[in-house]
N, C-alpha and C positions, 0 to 999 in steps of 0.2 A: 504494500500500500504506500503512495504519494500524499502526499500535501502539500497543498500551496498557500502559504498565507503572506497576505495583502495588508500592510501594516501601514497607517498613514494620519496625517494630521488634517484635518480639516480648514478649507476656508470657508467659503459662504457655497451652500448648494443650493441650487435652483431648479425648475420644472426640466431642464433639456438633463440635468444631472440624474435625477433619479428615472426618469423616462432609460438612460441609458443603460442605470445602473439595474435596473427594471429587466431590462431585455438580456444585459449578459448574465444575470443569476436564471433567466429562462434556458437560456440559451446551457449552461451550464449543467440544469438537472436532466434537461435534451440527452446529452451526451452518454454513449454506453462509456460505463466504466466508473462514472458518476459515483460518489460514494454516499455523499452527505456535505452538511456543512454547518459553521459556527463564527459569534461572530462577539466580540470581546473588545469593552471598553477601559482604558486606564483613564483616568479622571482629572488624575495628579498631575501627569505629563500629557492629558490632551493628546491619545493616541488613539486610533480604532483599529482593530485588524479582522479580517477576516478570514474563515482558515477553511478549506475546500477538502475535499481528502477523494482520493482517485486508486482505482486500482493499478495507474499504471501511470508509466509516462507520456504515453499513447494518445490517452484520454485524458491527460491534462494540456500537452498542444493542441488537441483539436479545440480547446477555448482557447487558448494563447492566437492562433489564427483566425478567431469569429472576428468578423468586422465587427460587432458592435464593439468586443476588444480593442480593438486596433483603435475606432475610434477615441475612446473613451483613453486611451493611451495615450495620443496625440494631441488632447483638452488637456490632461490630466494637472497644469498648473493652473487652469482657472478654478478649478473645486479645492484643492490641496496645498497646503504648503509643507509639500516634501513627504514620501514615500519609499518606501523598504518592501522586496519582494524576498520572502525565502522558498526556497524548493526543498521538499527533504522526504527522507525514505524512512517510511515508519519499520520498525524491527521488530519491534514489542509491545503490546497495550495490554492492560490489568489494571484493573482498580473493582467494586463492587458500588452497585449502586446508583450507576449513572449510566446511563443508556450511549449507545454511539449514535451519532450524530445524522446517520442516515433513519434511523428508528424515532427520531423524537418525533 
């Protein structure tokens, strides 16, 4: 399993922002391979992330390449000020009590 989480600070969002951001989380559950997702705020440091989780790398380019992606990549300083992508390869999950992310 992959994930991709989307770490970033917010400026001002507006009607064409969340229209967009609208269409890549569609575009997203679209996708075979699809796992789930999660979405976590830091308060302190004015941070949001969002965390995708994918069974592969496959299916996580096939949104890296969605135009709405693309778009929303190439605005991405008028909503933001300043952003962090990580990619990482899950090894191991355990815990009790908490559902995974594609089940909630």
């Amino acid at each position: 399993m992959y994930t991709s989480t989307f770490i970033f600070a917010k400026k001002q969002f507006d009607d064409e922002f969340h229209r967009l951001d609208q269409r890549i989380a569609q575009a997203a559950r679209a996708i075979p391979g699809y796992l789930g997702e999660e979405s976590w705020e830091d308060p302190a440091r004015g941070l949001y992330a969002n965390i995708y989780y994918w069974e592969s790398l496959a299916a996580l380019e096939t949104l890296i390449r969605d135009p709405a992606h693309q778009q929303a990549k190439a605005a991405q300083s008028q909503w933001l000020d300043g952003y962090r992508v990580e990619i990482s390869q899950v090894l191991r999950q355990y815990g009790q009590g908490l559902p995974f992310p594609a089940l909630l």
